[in-house]
N, C-alpha and C positions, 0 to 999 in steps of 0.2 A: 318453482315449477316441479314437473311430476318426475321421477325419475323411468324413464322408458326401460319395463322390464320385459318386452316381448311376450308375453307369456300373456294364454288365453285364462291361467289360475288366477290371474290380478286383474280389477278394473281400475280402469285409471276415472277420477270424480270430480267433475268441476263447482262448489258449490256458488249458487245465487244465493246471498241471504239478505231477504227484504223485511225493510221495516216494514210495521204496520198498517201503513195506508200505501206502499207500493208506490213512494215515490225517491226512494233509495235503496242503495245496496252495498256491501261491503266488500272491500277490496285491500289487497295487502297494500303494503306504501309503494311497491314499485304500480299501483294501477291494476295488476291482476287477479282475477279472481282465486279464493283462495282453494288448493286443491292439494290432492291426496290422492294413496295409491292403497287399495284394500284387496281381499282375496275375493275372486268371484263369486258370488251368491245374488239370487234372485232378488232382484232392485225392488220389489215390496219390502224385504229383510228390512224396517227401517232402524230395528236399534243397531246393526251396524253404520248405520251415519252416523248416528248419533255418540256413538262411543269412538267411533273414528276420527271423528272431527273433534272431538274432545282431547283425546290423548294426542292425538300429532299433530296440531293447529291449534289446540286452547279453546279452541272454538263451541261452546255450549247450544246447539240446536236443536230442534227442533224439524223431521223431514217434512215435507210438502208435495213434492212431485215430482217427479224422474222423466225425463225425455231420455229415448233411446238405451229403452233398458235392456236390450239383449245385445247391445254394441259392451264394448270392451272399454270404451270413451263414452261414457255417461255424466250428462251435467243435471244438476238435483238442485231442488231450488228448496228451501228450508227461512226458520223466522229462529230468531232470539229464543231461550226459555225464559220464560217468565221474570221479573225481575234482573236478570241477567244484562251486563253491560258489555260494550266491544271491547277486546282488549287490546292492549296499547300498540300494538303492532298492525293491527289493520284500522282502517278508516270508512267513513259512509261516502260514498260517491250518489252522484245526481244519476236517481234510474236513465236520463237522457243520454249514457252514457254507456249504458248496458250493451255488449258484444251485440251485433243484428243475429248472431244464431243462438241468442237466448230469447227472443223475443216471442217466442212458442208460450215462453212459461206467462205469458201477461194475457192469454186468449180468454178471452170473458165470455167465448162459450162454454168452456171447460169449465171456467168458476162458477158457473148455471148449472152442472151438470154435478160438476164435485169439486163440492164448496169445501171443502176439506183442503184445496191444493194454495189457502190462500190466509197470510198472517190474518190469526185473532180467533181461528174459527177453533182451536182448539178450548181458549181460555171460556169461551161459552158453549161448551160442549161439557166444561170441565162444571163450571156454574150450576148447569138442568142436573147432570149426573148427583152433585152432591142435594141440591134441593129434594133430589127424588131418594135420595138411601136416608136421610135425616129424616122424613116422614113417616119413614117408616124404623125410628128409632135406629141407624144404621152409619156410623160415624165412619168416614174416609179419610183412610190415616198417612194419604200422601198423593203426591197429583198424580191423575191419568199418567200408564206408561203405553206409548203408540208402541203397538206391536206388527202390523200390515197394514203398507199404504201403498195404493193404487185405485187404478178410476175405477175398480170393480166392487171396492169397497175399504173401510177404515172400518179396522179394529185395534182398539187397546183395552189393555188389562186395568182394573182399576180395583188397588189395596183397601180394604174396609178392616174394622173389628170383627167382622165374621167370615173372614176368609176373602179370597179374589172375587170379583165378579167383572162382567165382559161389555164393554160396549162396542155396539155395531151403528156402521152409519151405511146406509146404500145410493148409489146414483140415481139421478132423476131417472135414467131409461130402466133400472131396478124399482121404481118407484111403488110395487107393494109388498115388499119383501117385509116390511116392520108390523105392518097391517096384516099379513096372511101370517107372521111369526107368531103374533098375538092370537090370532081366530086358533091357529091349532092348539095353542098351551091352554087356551079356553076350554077346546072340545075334542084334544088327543093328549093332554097335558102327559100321561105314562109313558110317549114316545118319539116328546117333541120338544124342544129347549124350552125350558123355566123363564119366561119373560117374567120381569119386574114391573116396566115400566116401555111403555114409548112414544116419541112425538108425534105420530101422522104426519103433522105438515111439512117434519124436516126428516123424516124417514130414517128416524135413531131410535134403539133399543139398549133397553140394558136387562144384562140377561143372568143368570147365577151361574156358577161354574159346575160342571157335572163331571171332572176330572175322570174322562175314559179314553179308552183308549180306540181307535177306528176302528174297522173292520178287515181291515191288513193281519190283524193279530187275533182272528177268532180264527180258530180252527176245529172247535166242537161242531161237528156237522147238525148235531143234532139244535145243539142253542142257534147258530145259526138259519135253522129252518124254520124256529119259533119263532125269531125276526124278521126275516121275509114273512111268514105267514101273517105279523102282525103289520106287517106296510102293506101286507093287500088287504089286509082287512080295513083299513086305513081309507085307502082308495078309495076301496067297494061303499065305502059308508058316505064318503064325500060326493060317490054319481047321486046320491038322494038330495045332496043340497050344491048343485054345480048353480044353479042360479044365485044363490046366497055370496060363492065364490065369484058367479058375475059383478055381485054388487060390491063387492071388496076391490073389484079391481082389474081382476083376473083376465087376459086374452083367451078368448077361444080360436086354436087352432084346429081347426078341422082336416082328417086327411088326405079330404080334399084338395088344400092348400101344397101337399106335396108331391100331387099331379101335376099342378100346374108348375110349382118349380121345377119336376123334372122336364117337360115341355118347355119350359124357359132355357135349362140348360142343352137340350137337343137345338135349340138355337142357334149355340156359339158363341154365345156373348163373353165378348173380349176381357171384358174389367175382370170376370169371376174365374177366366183361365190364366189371365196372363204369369201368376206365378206359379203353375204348372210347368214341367216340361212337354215333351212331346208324348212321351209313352206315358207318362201319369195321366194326360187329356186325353188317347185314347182307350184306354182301361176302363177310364172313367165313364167316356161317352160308350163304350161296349156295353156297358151295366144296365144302363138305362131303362133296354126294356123291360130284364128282369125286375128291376124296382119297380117300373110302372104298373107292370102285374098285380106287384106286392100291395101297392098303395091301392089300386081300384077292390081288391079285396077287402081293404081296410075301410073303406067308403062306405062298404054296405053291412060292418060288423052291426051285430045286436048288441052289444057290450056300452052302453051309455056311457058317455065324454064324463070327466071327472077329472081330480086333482093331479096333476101329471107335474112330477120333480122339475125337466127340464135340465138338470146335472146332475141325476147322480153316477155317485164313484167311491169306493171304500175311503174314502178322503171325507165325504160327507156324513157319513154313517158311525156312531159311536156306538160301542158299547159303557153302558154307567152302570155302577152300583147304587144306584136312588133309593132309597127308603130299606136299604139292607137285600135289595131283587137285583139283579143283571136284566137289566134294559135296553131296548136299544135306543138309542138318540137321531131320529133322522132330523140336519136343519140344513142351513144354506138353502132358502127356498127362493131366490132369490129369479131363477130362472123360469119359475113356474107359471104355465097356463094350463087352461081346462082342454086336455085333450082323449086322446086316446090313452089309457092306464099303460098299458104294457112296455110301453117306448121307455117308462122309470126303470123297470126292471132287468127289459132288454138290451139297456147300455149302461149298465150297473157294471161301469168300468173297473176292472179292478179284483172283480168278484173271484170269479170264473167258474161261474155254477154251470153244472150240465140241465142239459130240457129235463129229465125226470126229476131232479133233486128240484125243481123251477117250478115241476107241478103239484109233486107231495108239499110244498112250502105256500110259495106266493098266490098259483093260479087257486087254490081252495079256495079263494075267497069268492073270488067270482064264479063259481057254479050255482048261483044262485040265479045268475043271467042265464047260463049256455053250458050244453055238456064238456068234462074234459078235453073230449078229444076234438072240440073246435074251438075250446081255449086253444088246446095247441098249436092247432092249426094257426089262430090268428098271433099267436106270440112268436110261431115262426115268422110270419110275414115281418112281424114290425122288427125280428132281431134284424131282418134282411135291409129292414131300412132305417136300422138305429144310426148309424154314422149320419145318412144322409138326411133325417131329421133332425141332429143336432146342426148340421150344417144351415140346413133352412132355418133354422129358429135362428142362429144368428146373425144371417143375409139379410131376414125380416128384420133383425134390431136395427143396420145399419145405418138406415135412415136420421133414426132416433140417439146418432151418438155422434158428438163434436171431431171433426174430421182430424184435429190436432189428437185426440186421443183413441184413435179408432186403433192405432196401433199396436195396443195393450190386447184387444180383445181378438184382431188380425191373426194374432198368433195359433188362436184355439179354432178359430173358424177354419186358417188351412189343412192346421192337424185334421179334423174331420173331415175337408175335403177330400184329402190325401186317403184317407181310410174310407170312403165310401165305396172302393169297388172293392179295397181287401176284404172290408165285412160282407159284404154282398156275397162274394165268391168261397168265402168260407162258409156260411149260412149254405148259399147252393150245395155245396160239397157235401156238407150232412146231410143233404136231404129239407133244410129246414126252408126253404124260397117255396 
């Protein structure tokens, strides 16, 4: 058993480890599952399972999936590595046996949605990866290492003769993130990750490594405004082919659509307040009009729908040294539809560019639609409603995403909610609503 150390710096870890077709699990000899105490870190970290449960249990796994990752009691469900046998100290029990509060980890909507969460999916992940670097004379000099696992995505690192290169997998409700990753290395490749290879049907890429570093660590104002200026140029070139982007895949979210969510939320509706308190639901509900303002301005811009992020954050944005040039790297496109441009830039978390450093940079691009000063005008509006459209974009996923793992994504939708009337009311303050 775990030894109880109080402390919110440790999580305490229960692991499942299922064999291959999910009709057993492993248990120490007294019948319990086997577990462990590690220091807190974000439950995607998976090579901490896996080094964790090696050193203090013997135990060689491989992560899976995590229930109740921001609990301090998390149980992670994990498979054998490869080749790899039980050691003499634990045994396989009959899945029929499995605790009733792990029975989360066996939801076959979830394995619909990310098939990543379930023994075998790695070893033919590992199979495509190496058929596709051999083709191209490209030897893998050791298996996949899983670096981030969670329902929002699966990445690991994978060792070649020519340095690391990266695979990605996305979820069903992510489903053209591999497809729009490839159209841009096609037709923005100077500013947009190096795809190798990817499968459409199972929505994985393998991608080359551009070893940079984010946009947390630029502080040249000037290189920095040559990268905004080339993500709007970016943009601006994709409102010529948003229909192409239709046929990729891509949602059109009109800002329309953010009318009527705020008219949903002047509703009341219980489900979307209840983890509100009292004063965050009325702040909230105080906001309103001003947003609604914001949005029917946006309804009638001249600025034609286009490639719109959907995340970005200095977390998404690299700068590389590619061909001996500092570039920048925008990827993670994973949230992307065809909307309104400015919402990419106007919640470019992280940044914290001011409106004129926004116009000498980004907004250039588009004066080819409308004059500066009602670019400005409408990039104040959407900064006013940047929280509250990252909010709706993820409302509108909910639908589309298995109830047992909606929790993973819960997280970010209340963050935003929570910040809809602070950004609102800061936008007002300057002037920019």
């Amino acid at each position: 058993m775990v030894e109880d150390m109080s402390s919110s710096e440790y999580v305490n870890i229960r692991l499942v480890i299922l064999d291959r077709d999910c009709s057993r699990f492993i248990t120490d000899k007294f019948g319990d599952l086997p577990s462990l105490q590690a220091p807190y870190i974000h439950y995607s970290n998976c090579r901490q399972i896996s080094s964790n449960a090696f050193l203090k249990l013997g135990l060689p796994v491989n992560q899976l999936r995590t229930v109740e990752g921001y609990s301090v009691s998390r149980t992670v469900s994990c498979e054998l590595k490869p080749g790899m046998e039980v050691p003499s100290n634990f045994r396989w029990a009959s899945i029929d046996s499995l605790p009733d509060d792990c029975s989360i980890l066996m939801d076959h909507c979830a394995r619909d949605s990310t098939p990543w969460s379930y023994p075998g999916w790695l070893q033919e992940v590992n199979s495509w990866v190496e058929y596709v670097l051999a083709e191209k004379g490209i030897k893998k000099t050791g298996y996949m290492i899983p670096e981030k696992i969670w329902s929002i995505s699966y990445v690991a690192s994978v060792p070649t003769d020519r340095g690391v290169y990266w695979f990605k997998a996305a979820p069903k409700f992510f489903s053209v993130e591999s497809t729009l990753t490839n159209w841009l290395h096609q037709n923005f490749s100077h500013i947009t990750p190096s795809v190798v290879s990817i499968e459409k049907s199972q929505n994985w890429m393998l991608m080359e490594d551009f070893q940079g570093v984010d946009f947390n660590g630029t502080s040249d104002r000037n290189k920095l405004s040559e990268y905004l200026e080339l993500l709007g140029e970016l943009q601006s070139k994709c409102s010529d082919r948003s229909t192409e982007l239709e046929t990729l895949g891509l949602r059109r979210n009109n800002p329309r659509l953010l009318i009527e969510f705020i008219d949903w939320l002047n509703s009341w509706p219980h489900d979307i307040y209840i983890d509100l308190d009292k004063e965050q639901r009325n702040l909230l509900i105080g906001s309103l009009p001003a947003l609604r303002n914001s949005a029917e301005e946006l309804v009638n811009t001249n600025i034609p729908p286009t490639l719109e992020h959907g995340d970005m954050d200095a977390s998404n944005a690299f700068v590389t040294n590619r061909g001996n040039v500092n570039r920048p790297i925008f990827m993670d496109w994973s949230d992307a539809v065809i909307s309104h441009p400015f919402f990419t830039m106007s919640s470019f978390w992280g940044l914290g560019a001011d409106e004129a450093f926004v116009a000498e940079s980004y907004l250039k691009a588009f004066t080819r639609f409308r004059p500066m000063e009602e670019l400005l005008k409408e990039y104040r509006h959407s900064a006013t409603l940047s929280a509250l459209c990252r909010t709706a974009y993820y409302w509108e996923m909910k639908p589309r995403i298995p109830n047992t793992i909606w929790w993973e994504l819960e997280q970010f939708y209340l963050d935003m909610l929570r910040l809809v009337h602070r950004q609102s009311a800061l936008c007002l303050r300057r002037g920019m609503g």
